[in-house]
Each structure stands twice: as structure tokens, then as C-alpha cells.
C-alpha positions in Angstrom: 179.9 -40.8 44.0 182.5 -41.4 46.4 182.0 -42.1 50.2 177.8 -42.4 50.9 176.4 -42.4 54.1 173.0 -43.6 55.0 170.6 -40.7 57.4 167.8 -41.0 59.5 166.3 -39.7 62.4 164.1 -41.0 65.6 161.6 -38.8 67.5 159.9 -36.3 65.0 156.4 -37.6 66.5 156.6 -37.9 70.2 155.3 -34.9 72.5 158.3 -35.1 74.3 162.2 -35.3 74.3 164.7 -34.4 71.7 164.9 -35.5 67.8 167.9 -37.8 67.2 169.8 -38.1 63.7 172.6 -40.7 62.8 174.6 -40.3 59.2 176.4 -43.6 59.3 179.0 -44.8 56.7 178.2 -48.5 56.9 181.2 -51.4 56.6 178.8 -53.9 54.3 181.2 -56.9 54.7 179.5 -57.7 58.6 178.3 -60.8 58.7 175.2 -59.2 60.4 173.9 -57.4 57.6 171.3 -59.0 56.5 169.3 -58.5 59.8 169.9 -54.6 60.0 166.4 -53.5 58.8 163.9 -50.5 59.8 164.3 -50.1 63.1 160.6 -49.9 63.5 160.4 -53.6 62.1 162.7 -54.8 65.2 162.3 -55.9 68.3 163.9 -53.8 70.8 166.2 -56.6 71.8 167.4 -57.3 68.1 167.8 -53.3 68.2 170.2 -53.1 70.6 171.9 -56.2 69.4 172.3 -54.7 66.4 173.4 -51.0 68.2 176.3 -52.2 69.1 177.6 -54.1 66.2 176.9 -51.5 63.8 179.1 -49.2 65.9 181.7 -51.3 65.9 181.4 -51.9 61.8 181.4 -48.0 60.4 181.6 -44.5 60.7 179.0 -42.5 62.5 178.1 -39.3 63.8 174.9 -38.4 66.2 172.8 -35.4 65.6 170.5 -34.4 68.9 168.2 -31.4 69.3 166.1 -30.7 72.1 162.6 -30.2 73.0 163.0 -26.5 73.1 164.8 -25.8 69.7 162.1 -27.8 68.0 159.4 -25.6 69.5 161.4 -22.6 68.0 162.3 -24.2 64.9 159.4 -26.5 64.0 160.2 -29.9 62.9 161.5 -30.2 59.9 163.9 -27.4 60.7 164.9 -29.3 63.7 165.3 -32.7 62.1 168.1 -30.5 59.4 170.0 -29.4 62.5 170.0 -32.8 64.0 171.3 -34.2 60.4 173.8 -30.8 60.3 174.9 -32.1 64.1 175.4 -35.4 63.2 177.5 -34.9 60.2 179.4 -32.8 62.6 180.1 -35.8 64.7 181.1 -38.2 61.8 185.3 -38.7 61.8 184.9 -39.1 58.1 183.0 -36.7 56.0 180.9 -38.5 53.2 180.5 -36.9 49.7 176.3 -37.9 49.4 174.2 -38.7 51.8 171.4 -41.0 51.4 168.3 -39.7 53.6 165.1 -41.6 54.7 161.8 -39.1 53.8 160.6 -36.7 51.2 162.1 -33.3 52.7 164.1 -31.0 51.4 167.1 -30.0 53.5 169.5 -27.3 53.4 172.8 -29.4 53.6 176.3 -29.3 53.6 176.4 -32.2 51.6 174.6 -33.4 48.6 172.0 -35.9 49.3 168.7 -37.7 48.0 165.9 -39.0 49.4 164.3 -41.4 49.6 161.1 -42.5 50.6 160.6 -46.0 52.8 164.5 -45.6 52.4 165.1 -47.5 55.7 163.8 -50.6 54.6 165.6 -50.4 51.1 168.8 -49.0 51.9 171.3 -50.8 54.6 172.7 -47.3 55.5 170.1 -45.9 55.8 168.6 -48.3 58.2 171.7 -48.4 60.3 171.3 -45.3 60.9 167.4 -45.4 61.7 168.9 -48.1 64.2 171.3 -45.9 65.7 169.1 -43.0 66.0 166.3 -45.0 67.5 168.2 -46.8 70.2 170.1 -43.7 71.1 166.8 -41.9 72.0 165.7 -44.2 73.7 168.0 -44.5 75.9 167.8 -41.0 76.6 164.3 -41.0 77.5 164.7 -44.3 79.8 167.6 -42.1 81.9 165.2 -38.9 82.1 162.1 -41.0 82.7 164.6 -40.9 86.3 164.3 -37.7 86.5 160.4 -37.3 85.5 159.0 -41.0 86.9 155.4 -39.8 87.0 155.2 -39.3 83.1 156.5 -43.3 82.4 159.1 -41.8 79.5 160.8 -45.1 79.8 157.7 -47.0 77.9 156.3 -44.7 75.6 159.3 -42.8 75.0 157.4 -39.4 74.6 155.0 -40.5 72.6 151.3 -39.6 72.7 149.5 -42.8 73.8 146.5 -43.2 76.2 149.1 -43.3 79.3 151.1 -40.2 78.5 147.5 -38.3 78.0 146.4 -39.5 81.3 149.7 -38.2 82.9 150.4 -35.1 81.4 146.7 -34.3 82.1 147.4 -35.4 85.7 150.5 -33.9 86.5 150.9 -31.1 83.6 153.8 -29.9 81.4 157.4 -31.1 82.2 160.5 -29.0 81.2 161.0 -31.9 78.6 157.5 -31.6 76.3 157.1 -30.0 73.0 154.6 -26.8 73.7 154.4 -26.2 69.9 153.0 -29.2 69.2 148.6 -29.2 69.2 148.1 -31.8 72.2 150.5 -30.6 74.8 149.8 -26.6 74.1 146.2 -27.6 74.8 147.1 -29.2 78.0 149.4 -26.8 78.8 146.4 -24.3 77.8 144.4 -26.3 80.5 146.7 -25.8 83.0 146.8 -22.6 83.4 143.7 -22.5 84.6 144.2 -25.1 87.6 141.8 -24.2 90.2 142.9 -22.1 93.2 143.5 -23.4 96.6 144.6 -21.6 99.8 146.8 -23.7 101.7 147.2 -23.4 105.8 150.8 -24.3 106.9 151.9 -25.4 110.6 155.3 -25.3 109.6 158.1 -25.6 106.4 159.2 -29.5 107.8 155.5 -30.1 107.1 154.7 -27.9 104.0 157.4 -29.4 101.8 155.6 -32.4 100.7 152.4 -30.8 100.8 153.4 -28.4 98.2 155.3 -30.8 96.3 152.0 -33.2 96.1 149.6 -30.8 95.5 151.3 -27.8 93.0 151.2 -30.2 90.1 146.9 -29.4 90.4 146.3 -26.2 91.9 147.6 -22.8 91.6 148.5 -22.8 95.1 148.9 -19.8 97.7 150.3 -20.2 101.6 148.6 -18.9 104.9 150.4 -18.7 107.8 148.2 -18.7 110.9 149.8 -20.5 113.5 148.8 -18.0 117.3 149.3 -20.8 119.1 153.2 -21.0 118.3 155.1 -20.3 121.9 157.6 -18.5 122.4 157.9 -15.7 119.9 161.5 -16.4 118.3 159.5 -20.3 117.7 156.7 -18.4 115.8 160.0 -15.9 113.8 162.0 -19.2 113.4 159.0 -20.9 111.8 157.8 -18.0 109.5 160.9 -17.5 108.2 161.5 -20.7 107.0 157.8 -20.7 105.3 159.2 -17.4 103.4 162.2 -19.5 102.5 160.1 -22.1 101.0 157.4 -20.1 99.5 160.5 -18.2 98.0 161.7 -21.2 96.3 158.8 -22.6 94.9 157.8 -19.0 94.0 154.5 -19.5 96.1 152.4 -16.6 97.5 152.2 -16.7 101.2 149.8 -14.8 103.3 150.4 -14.4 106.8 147.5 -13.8 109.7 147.6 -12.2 112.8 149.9 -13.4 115.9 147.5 -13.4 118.5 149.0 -15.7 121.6 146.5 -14.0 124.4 143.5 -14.6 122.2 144.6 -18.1 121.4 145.1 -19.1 125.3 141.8 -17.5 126.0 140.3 -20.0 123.5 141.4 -23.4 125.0 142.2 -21.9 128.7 139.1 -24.6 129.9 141.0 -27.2 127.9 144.6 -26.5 128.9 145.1 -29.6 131.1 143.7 -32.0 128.3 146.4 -34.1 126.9 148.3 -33.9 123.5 145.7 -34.1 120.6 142.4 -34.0 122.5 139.9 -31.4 122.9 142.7 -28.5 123.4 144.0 -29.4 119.9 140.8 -29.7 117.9 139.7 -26.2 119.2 143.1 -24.7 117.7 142.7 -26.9 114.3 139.4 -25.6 113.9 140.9 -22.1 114.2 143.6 -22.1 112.0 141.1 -24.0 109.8 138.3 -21.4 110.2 140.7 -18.8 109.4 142.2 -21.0 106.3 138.4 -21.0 104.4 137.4 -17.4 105.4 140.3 -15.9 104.2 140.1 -18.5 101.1 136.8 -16.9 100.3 137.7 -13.6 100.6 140.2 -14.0 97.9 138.1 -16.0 96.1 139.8 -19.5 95.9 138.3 -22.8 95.0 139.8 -25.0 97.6 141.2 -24.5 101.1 143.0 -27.6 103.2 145.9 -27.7 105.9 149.3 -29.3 106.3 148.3 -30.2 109.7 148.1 -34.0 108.7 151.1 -34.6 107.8 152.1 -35.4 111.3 151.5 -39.1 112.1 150.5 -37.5 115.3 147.1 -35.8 114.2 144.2 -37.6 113.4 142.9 -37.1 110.0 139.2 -37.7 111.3 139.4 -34.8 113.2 140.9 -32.5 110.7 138.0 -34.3 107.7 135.4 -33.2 109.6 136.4 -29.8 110.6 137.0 -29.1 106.9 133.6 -30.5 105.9 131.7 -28.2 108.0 133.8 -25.3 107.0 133.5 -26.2 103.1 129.7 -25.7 104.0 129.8 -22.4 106.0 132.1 -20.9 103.6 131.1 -22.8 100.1 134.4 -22.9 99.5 135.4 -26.2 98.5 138.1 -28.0 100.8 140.6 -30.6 99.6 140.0 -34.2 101.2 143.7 -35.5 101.4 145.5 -37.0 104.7 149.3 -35.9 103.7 151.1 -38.5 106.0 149.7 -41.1 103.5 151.4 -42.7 100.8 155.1 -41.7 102.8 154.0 -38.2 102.9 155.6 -38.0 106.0 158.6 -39.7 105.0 158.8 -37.6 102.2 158.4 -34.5 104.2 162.2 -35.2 106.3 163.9 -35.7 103.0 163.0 -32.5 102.2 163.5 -31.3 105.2 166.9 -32.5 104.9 167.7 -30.9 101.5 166.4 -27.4 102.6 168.3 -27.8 105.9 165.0 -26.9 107.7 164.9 -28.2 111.3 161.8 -30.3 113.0 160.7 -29.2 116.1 159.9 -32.0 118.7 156.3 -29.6 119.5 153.5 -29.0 117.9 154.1 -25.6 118.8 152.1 -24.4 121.8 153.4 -23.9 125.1 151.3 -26.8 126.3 152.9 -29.3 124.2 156.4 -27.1 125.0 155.4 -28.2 128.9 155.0 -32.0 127.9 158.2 -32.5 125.6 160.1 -31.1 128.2 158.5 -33.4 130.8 159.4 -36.1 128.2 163.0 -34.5 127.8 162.7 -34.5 124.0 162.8 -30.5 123.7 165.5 -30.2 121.3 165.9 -29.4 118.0 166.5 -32.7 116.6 166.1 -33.5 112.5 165.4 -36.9 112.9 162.8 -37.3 115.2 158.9 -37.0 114.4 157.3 -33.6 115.1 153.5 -33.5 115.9 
């Protein structure tokens, strides 16, 4: 029969991540071998104990295909080019392989299956070992990249905690659309409800977004005639259409109407930062927000305006509440500086290069940050 390898794979269940395939050609003189078993029958301590001795006691070769080629291939065909890959990868070629299952494969190689083979076969359970631990090491380094879905415990597979994320937060690029549960989902998520979202500014936006495109389809309004002077307002709206560009985000943009913004607070124009003056201009842009909202027939409306630790999210609650009712449109009850929305908001900041004005943007709070000599554009200090 000449040289015999023993094959296996890891990952043909999970809704998530690649399939893995090891063909290992097993030294059966370790002293180990009596504990190399199913790696399903090990603890993931004696697993990757066992990893790293069976790697240094045969040949091997690992076979990986992704998420993506399984949803064009469908399993089966997957887990052959995973077994093709990972005799590939094996320095010496074996002349039979020894396979774990029932399928039929189109190999290079002769072979034979054999059912339950991982618990009869040392090969073959080597190689279920290999497989096993290699994935999921993969899945604990992109669970890094993807923390909200918690890859790094159920390694992609379907249990009460993955539903409850991927219901929460939707498809990632890493899930397998062909398979019944995650299409479904994915199905679902295509019809997220609607929401119109008033932004003050990018600085502020970027979190907002971030937080809240995971639930709605969202959209962008920029309504901000109190912005003074004019190249503030340009400087502002063009980096909303830079953002809105790279999250591929509609973006509205309302009337620039200075005169008819001062005429609104004139009798409040010598109230101080974030009293009467700035109430009447949230429950503007607001008012604006929900009308145009239900004009275009969106579910939700809210603003980015409390992102700011400045703003008080009472304020901006109860303007939305009454509007939700005028309106019936519904509005989304969420104070954005919370859980380090704010914080979150200048790292992004950072990474788009986007600037963070030391003013609200009126040229009331202009006249007091210059009276406090903070007029500047300075990245690191808090905006209101």
C-alpha cells in the first residue's frame, strides 16, 4: 500500500469561517500515541498538547477554504478542495489516503473511507487534531477583528449566543450565506427599518453611524443654519460628504438659512452656552429631522447632537418625544456620548483626519470660545 496518510477536516457545520483539512503521515513510534483520539473527545487543553507533538512526529499538510468558496461550492465540494489543498501542502506525497466520513471525493490519490474513522484510526485522528486546533485558532484571531460575534467561543458555530448576535448585529464578511440560518437572517436584514439621521457635524457622526448602521438602513440630513461663518458650514458639509461617501450613506442636505436662524433665538442671544438659545435651535434641526423623515417615509428619525458631553440628553429626549408624536414618526431614544461614544467618536476622527471644532457652531458660541481663547482648530480638545 505504501506510504498512508490519515484525513480529516474541522468546520463543515459552523455558520461561519473557513473548512480546515489535515492529511498527516503519522510517526507511530511517539510515546504519545495512545492519547491522540477524536479531537471531539478532547479537551481543548489535551488538544493543543497534542498539536504540537504530532507536528513534531510526521508529515503534514493543511487544506483551508473560506467562507466564500463554500457558499459557491457547497460543502462537500469545499471539504475535497480543502483535502486537494492540504495534500498540496504535505512534503511527502502518500500513495492512500485514509479519510474520516462516507463521501466520495474526486482525488488525486486513492483513498477509503471510513466512517467513525477518527476514533479507529491514529492517522486519521491526528489529523482531525490538526485540523481542529488549526481552526480554531483562526477563529480566536478574527473573533479580533469581529468582537461583537464572540468567534473565539463558539468558533462559528450556531448556538443560542451566535443567533442572538448575528440577529443583533447582522451578517459579517466571514458567515456562510448559503447555509438556511444565516441566509434567513441575512433575508431579515434587509429589511432593517429606516431611520433619518440629523448630523451637527462628521467628528460627531462617526460613532453614531458606526453604532447604529448595524440596525437601520440609515440616511444623513444635514441641517445645521446656525453654522457661522460660511466656509465653517462648507468645511463641515464637506466632510459629512466624505463620510457619507465612505460608508456609502445617503445624505440629504436642508436649506442654509443664517438670517432666519438669528431671527429665531435673537430674544435669546445673550443666554449662555446650552440654555434657552440652544434648545430653540435643537428643536429646529430636530423639527426639520422628523418632517423631512416623514416625507420620505422613514421609520425612525434621531440626532447626533448628543454625542457632545456638552448637550444634555434630557433636552434633546424630550424634544424627540414630542416630535415622534406630531409627526408619528418614530424617534430613536439613544444618548450617543454613552458607553465611550464620545471617546469613540475622536478615534475616528483621528483615522479620517477630520478636525473638531472648539464651537458648537453658531456665532454665539464663536463669541464665547474666543472670549475663552480656545478658537482653534485643535483635534484633541472636546467640541460641544
Amino acid at each position: 500500500m505504501g506510504i498512508v496518510a490519515g484525513v480529516d477536516e474541522a468546520g463543515r457545520g459552523p455558520w461561519a469561517g473557513p473548512v480546515v483539512a489535515a492529511c498527516v503521515i503519522l510517526n507511530t513510534d511517539i510515546e504519545n500515541l495512545d492519547e491522540i483520539n477524536d479531537s471531539k473527545q478532547l479537551s481543548e487543553k489535551k488538544r493543543e498538547k497534542l498539536y504540537e507533538i504530532i507536528k513534531s512526529n510526521s508529515t503534514y499538510g493543511i487544506g483551508v477554504v473560506s467562507n466564500k468558496e463554500i457558499d459557491k461550492l457547497g460543502i462537500v465540494k469545499a471539504t475535497e478542495l480543502a483535502i486537494k489543498r492540504a495534500i498540496e501542502h504535505i512534503k511527502t506525497k502518500p500513495s492512500f489516503l485514509l479519510i474520516d466520513g462516507r463521501d466520495n471525493f474526486t482525488l488525486p490519490i486513492k483513498y477509503k473511507t471510513i466512517i467513525k474513522g477518527d476514533s479507529k484510526i491514529k492517522s486519521i485522528a491526528a489529523a482531525s487534531i490538526l485540523a481542529k486546533v488549526w481552526r480554531d485558532r483562526y477563529m480566536k484571531l478574527v473573533a479580533d477583528i469581529y468582537p461583537e460575534y464572540g468567534f473565539e467561543k463558539h468558533k462559528g458555530y450556531g448556538t443560542e449566543k451566535h443567533i442572538e448576535n448575528l440577529k443583533k448585529y447582522g451578517v459579517c464578511d466571514l458567515h456562510r450565506l448559503s447555509y438556511k440560518p444565516v441566509a434567513k437572517i441575512a433575508q431579515n436584514e434587509s429589511k432593517k427599518p429606516r431611520l433619518l439621521l440629523h448630523a451637527c457635524c462628521a467628528p460627531c457622526a462617526t460613532s453614531v453611524i458606526e453604532r447604529l448602521k448595524t440596525r437601520y438602513e440609515l440616511e444623513l440630513f444635514f441641517f445645521n443654519p446656525n453654522i457661522h461663518p460660511k466656509k465653517e458650514y462648507q468645511a463641515r458639509l464637506d466632510e459629512i460628504k466624505k463620510l457619507c461617501g465612505f460608508h456609502k450613506i445617503k445624505l440629504h442636505i436642508g436649506q442654509y438659512d443664517v438670517k432666519k436662524w438669528l431671527q429665531m433665538v435673537k430674544i435669546y442671544k445673550n443666554s449662555k452656552e446650552g440654555e434657552k438659545r440652544c434648545t430653540i435651535c435643537y428643536a429646529l434641526r430636530m423639527f426639520e429631522t422628523a418632517k423631512l423623515g416623514l416625507e420620505l417615509n422613514f421609520d425612525y428619525f434621531t440626532t447626533t447632537l448628543s454625542v457632545s458631553p456638552l448637550k444634555k440628553y434630557d433636552k434633546i429626549q424630550k424634544i424627540g418625544k414630542t416630535l415622534s408624536k406630531k409627526f408619528n414618526i418614530k424617534f430613536e431614544e439613544e444618548d450617543f456620548k454613552k458607553k465611550d461614544g464620545f471617546k469613540r467618536s475622536v478615534e475616528l476622527s483621528k483615522q479620517f483626519n477630520f478636525y473638531r471644532q472648539n464651537y458648537c457652531g453658531c456665532i454665539y458660541s464663536l463669541l464665547e470660545s474666543k472670549k475663552r481663547g480656545v478658537y482653534e482648530r485643535d483635534t484633541d480638545k472636546k467640541t460641544d
